[in-house]
C-alpha positions as CSV (number, residue, x, y, z in Angstrom):
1,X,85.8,88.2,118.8
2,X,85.0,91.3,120.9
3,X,89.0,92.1,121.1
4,X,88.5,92.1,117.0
5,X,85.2,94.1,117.0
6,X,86.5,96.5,119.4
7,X,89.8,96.8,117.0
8,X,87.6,97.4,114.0
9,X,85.7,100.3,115.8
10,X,88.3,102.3,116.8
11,X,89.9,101.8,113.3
12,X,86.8,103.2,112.2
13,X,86.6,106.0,114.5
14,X,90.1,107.2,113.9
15,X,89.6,107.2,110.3
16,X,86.3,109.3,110.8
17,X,88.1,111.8,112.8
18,X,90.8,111.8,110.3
19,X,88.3,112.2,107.5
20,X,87.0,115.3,109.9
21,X,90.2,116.8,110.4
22,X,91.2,116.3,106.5
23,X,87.7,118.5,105.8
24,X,88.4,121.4,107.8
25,X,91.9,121.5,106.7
26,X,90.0,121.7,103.0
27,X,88.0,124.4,104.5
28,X,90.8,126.9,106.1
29,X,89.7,130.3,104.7
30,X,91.6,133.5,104.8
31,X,90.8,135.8,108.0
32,X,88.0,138.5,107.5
33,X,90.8,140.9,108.1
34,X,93.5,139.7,105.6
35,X,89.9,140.7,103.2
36,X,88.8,143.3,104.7
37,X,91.2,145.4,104.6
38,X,91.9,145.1,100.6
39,X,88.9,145.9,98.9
40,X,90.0,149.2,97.5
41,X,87.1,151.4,97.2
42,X,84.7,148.4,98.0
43,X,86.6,148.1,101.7
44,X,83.3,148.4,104.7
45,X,84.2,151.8,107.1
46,X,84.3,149.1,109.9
47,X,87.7,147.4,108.4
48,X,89.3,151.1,109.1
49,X,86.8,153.3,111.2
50,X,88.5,155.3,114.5
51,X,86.7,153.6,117.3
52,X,88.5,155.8,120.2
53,X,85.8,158.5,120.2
54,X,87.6,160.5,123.0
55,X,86.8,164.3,122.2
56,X,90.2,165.9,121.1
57,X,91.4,168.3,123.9
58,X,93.4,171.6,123.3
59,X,94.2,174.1,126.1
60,X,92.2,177.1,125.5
61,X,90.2,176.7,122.6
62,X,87.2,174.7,122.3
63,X,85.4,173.9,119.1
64,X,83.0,176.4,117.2
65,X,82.0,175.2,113.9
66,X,82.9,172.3,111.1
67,X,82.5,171.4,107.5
68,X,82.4,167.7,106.8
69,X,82.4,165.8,103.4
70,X,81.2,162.4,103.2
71,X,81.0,159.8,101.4
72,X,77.5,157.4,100.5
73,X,77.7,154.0,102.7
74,X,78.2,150.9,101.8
75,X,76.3,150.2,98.6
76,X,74.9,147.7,95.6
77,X,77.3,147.4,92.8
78,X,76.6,148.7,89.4
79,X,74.3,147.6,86.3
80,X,77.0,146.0,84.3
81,X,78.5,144.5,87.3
82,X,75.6,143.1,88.4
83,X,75.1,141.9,85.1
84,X,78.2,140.5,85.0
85,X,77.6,138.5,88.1
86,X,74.8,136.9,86.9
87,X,76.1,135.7,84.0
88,X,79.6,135.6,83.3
89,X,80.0,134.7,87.5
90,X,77.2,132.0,87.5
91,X,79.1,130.5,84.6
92,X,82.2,130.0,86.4
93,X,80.2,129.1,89.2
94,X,79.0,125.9,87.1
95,X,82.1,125.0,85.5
96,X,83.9,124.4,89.1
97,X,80.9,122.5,90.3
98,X,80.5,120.7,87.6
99,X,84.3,119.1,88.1
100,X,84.5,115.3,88.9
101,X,86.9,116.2,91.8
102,X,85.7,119.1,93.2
103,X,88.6,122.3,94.3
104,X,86.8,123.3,97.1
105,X,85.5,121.7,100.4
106,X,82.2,120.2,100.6
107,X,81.2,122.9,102.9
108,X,82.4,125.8,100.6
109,X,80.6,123.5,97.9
110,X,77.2,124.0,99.1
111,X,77.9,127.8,99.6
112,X,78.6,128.2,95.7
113,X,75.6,126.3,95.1
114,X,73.3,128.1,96.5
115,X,74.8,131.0,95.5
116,X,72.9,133.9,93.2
117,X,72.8,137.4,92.8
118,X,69.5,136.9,90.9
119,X,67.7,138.4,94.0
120,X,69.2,141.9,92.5
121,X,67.3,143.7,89.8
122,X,70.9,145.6,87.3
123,X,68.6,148.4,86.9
124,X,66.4,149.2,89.9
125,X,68.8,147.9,92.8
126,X,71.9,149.3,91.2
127,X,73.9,151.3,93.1
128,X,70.8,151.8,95.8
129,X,72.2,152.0,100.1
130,X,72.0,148.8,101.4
131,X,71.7,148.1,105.8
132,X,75.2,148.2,106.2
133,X,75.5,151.7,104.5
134,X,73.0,152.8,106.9
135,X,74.7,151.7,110.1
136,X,77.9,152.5,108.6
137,X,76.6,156.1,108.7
138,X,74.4,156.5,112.1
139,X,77.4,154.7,113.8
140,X,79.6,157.3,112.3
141,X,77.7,160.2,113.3
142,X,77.2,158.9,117.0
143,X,81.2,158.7,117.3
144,X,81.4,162.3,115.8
145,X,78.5,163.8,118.5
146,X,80.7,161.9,121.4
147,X,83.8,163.7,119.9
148,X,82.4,167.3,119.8
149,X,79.4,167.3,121.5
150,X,78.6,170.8,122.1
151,X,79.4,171.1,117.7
152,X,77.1,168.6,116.8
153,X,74.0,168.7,119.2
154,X,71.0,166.3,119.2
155,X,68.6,168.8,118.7
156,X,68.2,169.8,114.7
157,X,68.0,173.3,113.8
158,X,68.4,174.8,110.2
159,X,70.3,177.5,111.8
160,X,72.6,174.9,113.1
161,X,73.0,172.1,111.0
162,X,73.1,172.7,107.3
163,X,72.8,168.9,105.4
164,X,73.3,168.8,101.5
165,X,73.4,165.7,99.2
166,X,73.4,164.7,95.4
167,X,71.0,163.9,93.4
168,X,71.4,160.0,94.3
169,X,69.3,157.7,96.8
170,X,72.8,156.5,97.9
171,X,73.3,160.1,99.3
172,X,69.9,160.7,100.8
173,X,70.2,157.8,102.7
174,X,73.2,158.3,104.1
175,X,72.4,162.0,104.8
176,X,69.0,160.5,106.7
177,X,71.3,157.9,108.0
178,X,74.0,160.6,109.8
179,X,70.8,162.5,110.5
180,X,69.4,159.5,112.8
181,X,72.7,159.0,114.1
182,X,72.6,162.5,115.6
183,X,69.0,163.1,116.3
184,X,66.7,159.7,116.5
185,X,65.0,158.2,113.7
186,X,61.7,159.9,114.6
187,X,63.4,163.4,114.4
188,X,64.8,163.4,110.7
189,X,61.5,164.2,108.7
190,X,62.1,168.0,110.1
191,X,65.5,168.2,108.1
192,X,65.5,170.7,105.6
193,X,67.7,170.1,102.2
194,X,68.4,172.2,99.4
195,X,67.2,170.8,96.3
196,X,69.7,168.1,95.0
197,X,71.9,167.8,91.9
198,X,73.5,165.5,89.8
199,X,76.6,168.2,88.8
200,X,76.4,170.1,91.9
201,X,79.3,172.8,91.9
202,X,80.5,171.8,95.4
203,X,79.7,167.9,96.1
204,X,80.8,166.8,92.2
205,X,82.5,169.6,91.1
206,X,84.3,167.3,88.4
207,X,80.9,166.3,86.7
208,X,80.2,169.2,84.6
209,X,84.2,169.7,83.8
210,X,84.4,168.7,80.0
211,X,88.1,169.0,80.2
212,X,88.6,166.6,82.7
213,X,86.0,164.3,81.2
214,X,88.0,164.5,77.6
215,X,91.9,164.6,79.3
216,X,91.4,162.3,82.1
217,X,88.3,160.5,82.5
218,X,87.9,159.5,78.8
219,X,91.5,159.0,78.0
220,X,92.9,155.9,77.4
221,X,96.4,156.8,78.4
222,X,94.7,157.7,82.1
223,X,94.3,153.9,82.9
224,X,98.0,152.7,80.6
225,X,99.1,151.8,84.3
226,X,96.7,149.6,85.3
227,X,96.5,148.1,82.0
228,X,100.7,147.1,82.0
229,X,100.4,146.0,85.6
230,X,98.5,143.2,84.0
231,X,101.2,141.9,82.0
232,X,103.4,142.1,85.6
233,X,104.9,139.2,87.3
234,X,102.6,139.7,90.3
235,X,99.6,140.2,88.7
236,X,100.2,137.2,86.3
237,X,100.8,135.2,89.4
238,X,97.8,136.2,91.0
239,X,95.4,134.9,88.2
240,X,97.4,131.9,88.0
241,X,96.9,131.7,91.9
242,X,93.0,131.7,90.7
243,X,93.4,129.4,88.1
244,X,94.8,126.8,90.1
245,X,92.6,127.7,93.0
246,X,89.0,126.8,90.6
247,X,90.7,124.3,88.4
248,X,89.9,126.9,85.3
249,X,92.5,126.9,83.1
250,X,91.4,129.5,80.9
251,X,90.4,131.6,83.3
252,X,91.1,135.3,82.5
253,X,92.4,138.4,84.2
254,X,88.9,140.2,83.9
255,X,86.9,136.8,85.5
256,X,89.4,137.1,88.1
257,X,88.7,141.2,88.7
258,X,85.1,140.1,88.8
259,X,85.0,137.6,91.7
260,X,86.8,140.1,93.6
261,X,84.7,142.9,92.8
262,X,81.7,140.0,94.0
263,X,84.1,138.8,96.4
264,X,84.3,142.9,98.1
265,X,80.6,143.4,97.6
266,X,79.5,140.4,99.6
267,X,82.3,141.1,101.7
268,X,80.9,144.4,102.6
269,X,77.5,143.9,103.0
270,X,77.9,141.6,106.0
271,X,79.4,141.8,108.9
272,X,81.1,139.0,110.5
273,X,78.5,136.8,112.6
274,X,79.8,136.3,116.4
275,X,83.0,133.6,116.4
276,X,83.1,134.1,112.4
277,X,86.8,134.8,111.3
278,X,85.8,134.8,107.5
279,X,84.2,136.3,104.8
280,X,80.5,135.2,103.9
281,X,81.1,135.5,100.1
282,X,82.3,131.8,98.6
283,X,84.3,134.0,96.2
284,X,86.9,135.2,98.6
285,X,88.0,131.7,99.0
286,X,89.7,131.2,95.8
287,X,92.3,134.4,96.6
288,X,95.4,134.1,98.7
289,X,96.4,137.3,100.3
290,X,99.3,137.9,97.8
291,X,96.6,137.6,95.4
292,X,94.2,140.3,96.7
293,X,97.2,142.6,97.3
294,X,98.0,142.6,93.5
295,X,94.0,142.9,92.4
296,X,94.4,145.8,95.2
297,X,96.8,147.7,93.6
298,X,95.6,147.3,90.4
299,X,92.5,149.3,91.3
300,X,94.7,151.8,93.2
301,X,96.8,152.5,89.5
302,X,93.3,153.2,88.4
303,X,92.2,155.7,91.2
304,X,95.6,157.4,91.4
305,X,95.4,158.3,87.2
306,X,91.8,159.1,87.4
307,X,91.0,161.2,90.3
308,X,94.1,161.1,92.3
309,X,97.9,162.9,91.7
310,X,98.0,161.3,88.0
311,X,96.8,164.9,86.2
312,X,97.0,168.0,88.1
313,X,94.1,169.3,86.5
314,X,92.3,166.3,88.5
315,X,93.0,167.8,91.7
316,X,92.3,171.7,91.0
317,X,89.6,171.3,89.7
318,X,88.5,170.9,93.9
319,X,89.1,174.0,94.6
320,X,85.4,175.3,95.2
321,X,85.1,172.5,97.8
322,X,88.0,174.0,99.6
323,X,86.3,177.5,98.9
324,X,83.0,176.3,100.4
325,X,85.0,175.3,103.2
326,X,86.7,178.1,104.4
327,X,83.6,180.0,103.8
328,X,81.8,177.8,106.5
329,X,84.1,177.6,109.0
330,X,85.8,181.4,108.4
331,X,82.2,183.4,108.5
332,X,80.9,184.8,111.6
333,X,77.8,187.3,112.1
334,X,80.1,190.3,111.6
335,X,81.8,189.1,108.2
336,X,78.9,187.5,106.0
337,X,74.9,187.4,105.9
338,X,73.1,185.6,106.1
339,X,75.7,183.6,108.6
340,X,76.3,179.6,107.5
341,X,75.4,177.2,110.0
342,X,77.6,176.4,112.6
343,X,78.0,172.7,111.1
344,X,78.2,171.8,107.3
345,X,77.2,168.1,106.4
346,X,77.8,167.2,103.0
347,X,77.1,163.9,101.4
348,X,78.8,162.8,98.1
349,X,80.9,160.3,96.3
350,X,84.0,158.5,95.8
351,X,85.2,160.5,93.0
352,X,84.7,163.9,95.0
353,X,86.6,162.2,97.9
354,X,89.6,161.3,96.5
355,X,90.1,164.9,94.3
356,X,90.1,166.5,97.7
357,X,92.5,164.0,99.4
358,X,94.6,165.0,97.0
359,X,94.5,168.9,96.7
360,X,95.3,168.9,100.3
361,X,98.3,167.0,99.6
362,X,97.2,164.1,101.7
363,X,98.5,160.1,100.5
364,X,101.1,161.5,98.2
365,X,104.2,159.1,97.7
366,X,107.4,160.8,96.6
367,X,107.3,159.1,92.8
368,X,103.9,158.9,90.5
369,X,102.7,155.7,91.4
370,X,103.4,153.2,88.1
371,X,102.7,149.8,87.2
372,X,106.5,148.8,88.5
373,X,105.7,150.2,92.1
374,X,103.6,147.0,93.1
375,X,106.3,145.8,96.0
376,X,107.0,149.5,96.8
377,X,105.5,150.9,100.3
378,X,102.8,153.5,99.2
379,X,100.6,156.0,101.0
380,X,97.9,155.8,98.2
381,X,96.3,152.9,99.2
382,X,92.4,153.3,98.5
383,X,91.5,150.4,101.0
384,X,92.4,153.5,103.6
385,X,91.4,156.3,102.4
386,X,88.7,155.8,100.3
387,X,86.4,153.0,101.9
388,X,82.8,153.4,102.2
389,X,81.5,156.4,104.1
390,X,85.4,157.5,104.0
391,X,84.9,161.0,105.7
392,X,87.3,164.2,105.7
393,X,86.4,166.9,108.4
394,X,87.4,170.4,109.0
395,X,87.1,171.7,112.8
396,X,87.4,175.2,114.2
397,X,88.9,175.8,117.3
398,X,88.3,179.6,118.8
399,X,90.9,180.2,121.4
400,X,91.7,182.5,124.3
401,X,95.2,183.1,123.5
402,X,95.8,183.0,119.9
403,X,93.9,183.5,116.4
404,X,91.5,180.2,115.2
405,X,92.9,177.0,114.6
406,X,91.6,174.2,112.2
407,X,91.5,170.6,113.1
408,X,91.5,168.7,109.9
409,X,90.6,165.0,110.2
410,X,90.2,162.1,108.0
411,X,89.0,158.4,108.5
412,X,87.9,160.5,112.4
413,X,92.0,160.6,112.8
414,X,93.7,163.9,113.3
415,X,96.1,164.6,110.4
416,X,98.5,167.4,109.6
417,X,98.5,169.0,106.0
418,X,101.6,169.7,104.6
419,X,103.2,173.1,105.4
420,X,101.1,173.3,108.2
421,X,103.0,173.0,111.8
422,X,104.0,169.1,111.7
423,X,104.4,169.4,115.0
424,X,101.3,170.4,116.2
425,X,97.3,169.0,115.5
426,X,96.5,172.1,115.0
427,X,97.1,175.1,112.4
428,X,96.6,178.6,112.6
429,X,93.3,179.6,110.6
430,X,95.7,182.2,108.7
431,X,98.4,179.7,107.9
432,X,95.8,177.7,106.7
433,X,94.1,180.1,104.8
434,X,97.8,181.4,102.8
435,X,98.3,177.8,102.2
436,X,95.3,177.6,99.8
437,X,95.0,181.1,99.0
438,X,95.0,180.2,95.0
439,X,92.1,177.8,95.9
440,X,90.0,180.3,97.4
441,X,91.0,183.7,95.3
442,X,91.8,182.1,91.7
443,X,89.2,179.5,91.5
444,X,88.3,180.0,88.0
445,X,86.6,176.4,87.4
446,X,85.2,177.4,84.0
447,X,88.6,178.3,82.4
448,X,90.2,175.3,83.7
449,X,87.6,173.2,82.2
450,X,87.0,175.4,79.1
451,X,87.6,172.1,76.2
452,X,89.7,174.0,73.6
453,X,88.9,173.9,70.0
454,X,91.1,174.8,67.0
């Protein structure tokens, strides 16, 4: 009787451990990193920020002055796409709970249950900095002052340090967030700003240009692209992938775009907990990485028409960025007064970013990228370039030997422009200068947005 009883137990036991094992291989995830790094312009700085903060070293020179653009941190989504979440997402949300055999693992079923985005306000949490965009910036900032420490001292003066941002709270907060990086939270109330603005020249150059708004930004032919990709093998496979994934048959490409939209959100708002491998939002767990590669690229077709290499007039129209540039790191106290401060901090926004990545020539493939480049290998991929608090930095050297060099950075890694030396970080000032000369001498930004009317 006890031989039976002892039988029966471990019969028992080994089906309770095979009941366990049978869970967790329900509940395999994808890694953090596989998401991470495929958000587009939803990716968190930490998935691709330069960590090696060793100061750059050049024989004879040392550095004298830089202009930095950067953009806001990690932030709350829009109105609509909050609104969206809330209702189109907490529909979808019911319909795969409400299924007699459920698609996901109990674990990942108590996560969608309890999950809400009804803790967000769509009109006066939209868009605002959240923690991560804060720490995303004073983390930032630290790693630039351990770079170039004698550039970016820990002492603020106006003569110094001149910080400028748009008239967002996403902005501010990152410029008070870079500002505490450098200085200490109980020395950024002394920081002087010039008065903010929604089209400023400089920081959104593209915002009061009604040509781009009418040929680009308001065409429909700009996003003809993205919209064929949909009808792609790939991207057809990838909402199938969902589809199969939540049991929703009729599931559609545009509920699909808006869990990964949630999915990237969630995904950047929190970092990974200590021995957590995988995304905190529930709605990651329905992609396969072959998945979020194809809703990647989607949103890079969209980027790369709008303010990428898809129009020219896109990219020129950055030329008073580049302008303001050369100005700040070109003047000294013999060529200009009143001088510019020996550091330029400026605080904007994705679409500024990307115009300017793209005047310098930097992330260009050799074709226009198309809807039929999906399983090409592409240098415009917004997960890199353009993640929260992406960052692009201009650095002067003054040397013993030789004229000023520039130091361009981007993502806090040295890169080389083309036709300067490709053999070289550095190049010359001059060469530098002559290679945007039509930036800086024919910037005519009101004739190349002038709308033309018959």
């Amino acid at each position: 009787m006890l031989n039976q009883f002892c039988c029966l137990f471990l019969l028992l036991l080994l089906h309770f451990f095979a009941r366990v094992s049978c869970v967790e291989e329900e509940c395999r995830r994808l890694n953090r990193a596989d998401i991470e790094g495929r958000l587009s312009t939803k990716t968190p700085y930490r998935a691709i920020a330069n960590y090696d903060d060793m100061p750059p070293q050049f024989a004879g020179c040392h550095p004298t002055r830089i202009w930095s653009i950067i953009r806001h941190g990690t932030r709350n989504p829009s109105e609509s796409v909050i609104l969206q979440a809330q209702n189109r997402l907490s529909e979808i949300k019911k319909l795969i709970l409400d299924q007699p055999n459920s698609p996901i693992c109990f674990a990942e079923q108590n996560k969608l249950r309890q999950w809400s985005w009804n803790h967000l306000n769509a009109t006066e949490d939209e868009k605002l900095l959240v923690a991560e965009g804060e720490d995303e910036l004073i983390e930032l900032a630290e790693r630039m002052q351990r770079r170039f420490p004698d550039l970016l001292p820990d002492l603020y003066s106006p003569e110094w340090y001149y910080f400028k941002y748009t008239a967002t709270q996403r902005t501010l907060k990152s410029a008070e967030s870079f500002a505490t990086g450098l200085f200490g939270r109980h020395r950024i109330r002394s920081i002087r700003y010039p008065p903010p603005l929604h089209e400023d020249p400089i920081l959104r150059f593209y915002k009061g240009c009604g040509k781009w708004k009418i040929d680009v930004d308001k065409n429909p032919e700009t996003l003809v692209n993205a919209r064929r990709f949909l009808a792609e093998p790939q991207m057809e496979s990838a909402v199938e992938q969902v589809r199969s994934s939540t049991r929703i048959a009729d599931l559609q490409p545009e509920d699909v775009q808006l869990m990964y939209t949630v999915c990237a959100f969630e995904t950047a708002w929190h970092r990974p907990r200590h021995g957590s491998g995988s995304s905190d939002s529930v709605w990651c767990n329905f992609f396969d990485v072959a998945t979020l590669d194809a809703l990647e690229f989607f949103e890079d077709l969209e980027y790369y028409w709008n303010d990428g290499y898809g129009y020219e007039l896109t990219h020129r129209i950055a030329c008073p960025a580049i302008a303001d540039m050369f100005a700040a790191i070109s003047s000294s106290e013999k060529e200009e007064l009143p001088r510019r401060a020996n550091a330029t901090l400026y605080f904007t926004h994705s679409g500024t970013l990307l115009k300017l990545l793209a005047h310098l020539g930097l992330a260009r493939d050799k074709k226009p990228l198309t809807h039929k480049h999906f399983a090409s290998e592409r240098l415009w991929r917004t997960s890199q370039i353009d993640a929260f608090a992406t960052n692009l930095a201009f650095i002067r050297y003054d040397c013993d030997k030789e004229e000023p060099q520039v130091l361009v950075m981007h993502q806090e890694r040295v890169v080389r422009l083309p036709k300067c030396p490709q053999d070289e970080d550095l190049c010359p000032m001059a060469k530098l200068r002559s290679i945007f000369a039509k930036s800086v001498d024919h910037c005519d930004v009101e004739e190349m947005c002038r709308v033309k009317t018959n």
